[in-house]
N, C-alpha and C positions, 0 to 999 in steps of 0.2 A: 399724302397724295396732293399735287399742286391744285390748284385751281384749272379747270381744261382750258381756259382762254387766256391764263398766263404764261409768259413766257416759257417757264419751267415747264407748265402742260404741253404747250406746244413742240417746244424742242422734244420731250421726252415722248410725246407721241406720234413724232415723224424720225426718231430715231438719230437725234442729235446729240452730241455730249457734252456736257457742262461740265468744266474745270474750274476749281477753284484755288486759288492764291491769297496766302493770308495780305493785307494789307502791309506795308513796312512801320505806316503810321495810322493811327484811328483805326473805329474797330470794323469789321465785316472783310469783305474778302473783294478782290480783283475777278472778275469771270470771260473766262472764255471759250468760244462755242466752236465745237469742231461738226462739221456735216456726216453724214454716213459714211463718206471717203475718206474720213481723219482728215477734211479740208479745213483749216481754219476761218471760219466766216465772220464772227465777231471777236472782240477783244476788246475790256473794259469800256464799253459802249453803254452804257446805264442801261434802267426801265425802261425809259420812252425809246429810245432806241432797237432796242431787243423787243419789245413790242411793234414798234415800226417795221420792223425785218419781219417778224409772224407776219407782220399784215400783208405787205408787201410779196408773201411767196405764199398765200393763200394757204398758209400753218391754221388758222383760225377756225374752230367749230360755226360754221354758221349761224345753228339754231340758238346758239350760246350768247352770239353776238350781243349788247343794247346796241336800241336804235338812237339815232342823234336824238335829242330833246327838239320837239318844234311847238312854239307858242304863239 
């Protein structure tokens, strides 16, 4: 089970689908993210990216969220 405020939690809990492609070289896989419509919305877009997108279409659990660090 992902983490709920990772990408994988997010996508999987708004009903998104992850594909995965093995790499041609080095190891892990290529990912791509289709919406509820089989619309293609991401494509080999990394972490920060794919978290950017949660963020950005308010995929994110709220209560889940950390707040900024303020000192």
């Amino acid at each position: 089970m992902p983490a709920p405020n990772s990408p994988n939690g997010c996508f999987q809990r708004h009903g998104y689908t992850v594909e995965r492609t093995p790499r041609k070289s080095g190891a892990g896989h290529h990912r791509a993210i289709y919406d509820q419509n089989d619309q293609q919305v991401l494509n080999r877009a990394g972490y920060d990216a794919e978290l950017q997108f949660c963020i950005e279409r308010g995929l994110m659990l709220k209560e889940d969220q950390v707040p900024l660090q303020t000192e």
